[in-house]
C-alpha positions as CSV (number, residue, x, y, z in Angstrom):
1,X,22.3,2.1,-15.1
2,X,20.9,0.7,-18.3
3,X,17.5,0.0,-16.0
4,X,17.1,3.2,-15.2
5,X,18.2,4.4,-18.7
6,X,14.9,2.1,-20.1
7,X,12.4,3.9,-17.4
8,X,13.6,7.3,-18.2
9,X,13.0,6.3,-21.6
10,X,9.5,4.8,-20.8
11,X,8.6,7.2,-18.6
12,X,9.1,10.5,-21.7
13,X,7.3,8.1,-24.2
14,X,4.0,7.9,-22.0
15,X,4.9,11.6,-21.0
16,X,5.3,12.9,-24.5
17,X,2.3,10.4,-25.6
18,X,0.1,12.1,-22.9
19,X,0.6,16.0,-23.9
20,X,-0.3,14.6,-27.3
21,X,-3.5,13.8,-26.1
22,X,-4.2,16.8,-25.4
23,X,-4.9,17.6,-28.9
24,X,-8.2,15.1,-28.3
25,X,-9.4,15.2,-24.9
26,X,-7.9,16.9,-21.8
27,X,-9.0,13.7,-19.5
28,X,-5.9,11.1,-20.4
29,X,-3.4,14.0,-19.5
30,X,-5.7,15.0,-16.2
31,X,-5.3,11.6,-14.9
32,X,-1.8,11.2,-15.8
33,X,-1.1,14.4,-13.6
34,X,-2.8,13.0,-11.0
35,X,-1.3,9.4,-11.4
36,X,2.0,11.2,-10.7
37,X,1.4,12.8,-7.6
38,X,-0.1,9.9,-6.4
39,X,3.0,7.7,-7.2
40,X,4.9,10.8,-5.7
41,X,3.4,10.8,-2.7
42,X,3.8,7.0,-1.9
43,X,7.6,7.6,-3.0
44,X,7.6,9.9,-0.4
45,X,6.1,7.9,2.3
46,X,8.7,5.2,1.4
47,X,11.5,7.5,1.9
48,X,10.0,8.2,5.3
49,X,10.2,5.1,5.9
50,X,13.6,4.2,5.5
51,X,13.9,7.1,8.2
52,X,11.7,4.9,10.7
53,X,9.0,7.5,10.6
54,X,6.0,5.4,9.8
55,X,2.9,7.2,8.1
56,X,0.1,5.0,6.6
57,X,0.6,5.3,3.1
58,X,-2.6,4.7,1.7
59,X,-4.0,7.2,3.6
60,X,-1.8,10.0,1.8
61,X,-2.3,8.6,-1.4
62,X,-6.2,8.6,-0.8
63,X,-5.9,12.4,0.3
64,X,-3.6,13.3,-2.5
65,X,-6.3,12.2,-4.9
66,X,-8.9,13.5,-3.3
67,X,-7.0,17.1,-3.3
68,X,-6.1,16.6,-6.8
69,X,-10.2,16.0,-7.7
70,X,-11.2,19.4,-5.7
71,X,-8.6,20.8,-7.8
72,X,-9.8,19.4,-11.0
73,X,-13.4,20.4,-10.2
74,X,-12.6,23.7,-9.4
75,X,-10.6,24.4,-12.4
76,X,-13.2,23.1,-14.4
77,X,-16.0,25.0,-13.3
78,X,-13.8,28.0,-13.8
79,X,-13.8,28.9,-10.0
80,X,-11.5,30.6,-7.1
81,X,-9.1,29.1,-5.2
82,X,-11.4,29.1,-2.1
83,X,-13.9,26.8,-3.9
84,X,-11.4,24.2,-4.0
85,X,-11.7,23.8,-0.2
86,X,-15.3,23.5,-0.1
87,X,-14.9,20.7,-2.9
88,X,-12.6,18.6,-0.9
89,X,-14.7,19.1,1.8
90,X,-18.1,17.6,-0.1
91,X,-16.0,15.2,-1.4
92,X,-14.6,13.5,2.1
């Protein structure tokens, strides 16, 4: 309990240290974003695996961040949601 009590704890001070950022430069709170879904997304695959359903993990964790850097280019450049596919396709 008291572990997880210190992580939480860790975890809102490099939150709450990233949306300050913001104030300076968008880029430390973009790559925090997409450090999370990363991380998320190998959680997930974990989880999967305690199932017995194996997936290759860094393969989803290498297509989570390349969706996340179509997104971020096509928010960015201030353009429509269909953009973001033809960015993830340039970028593979």
């Amino acid at each position: 309990m008291k572990k997880r009590i210190l992580t939480g704890s860790l975890i809102l001070l490099i939150y709450t240290l990233c949306i300050l950022s913001r104030l300076y430069t968008w880029y430390v709170f973009d790559l925090f974003i997409g450090l999370i879904a990363i991380v998320g997304s190998v959680e997930v695959c974990r989880a999967m695996e305690r199932k017995r359903m194996f997936v290759n993990i860094p393969l989803v964790s290498c297509f989570t961040a390349l969706i996340y850097i179509a997104m971020l280019i096509g928010i960015k450049n201030d353009r429509n949601w269909d953009y973001y596919l033809i960015y993830f396709i340039i970028i593979i």
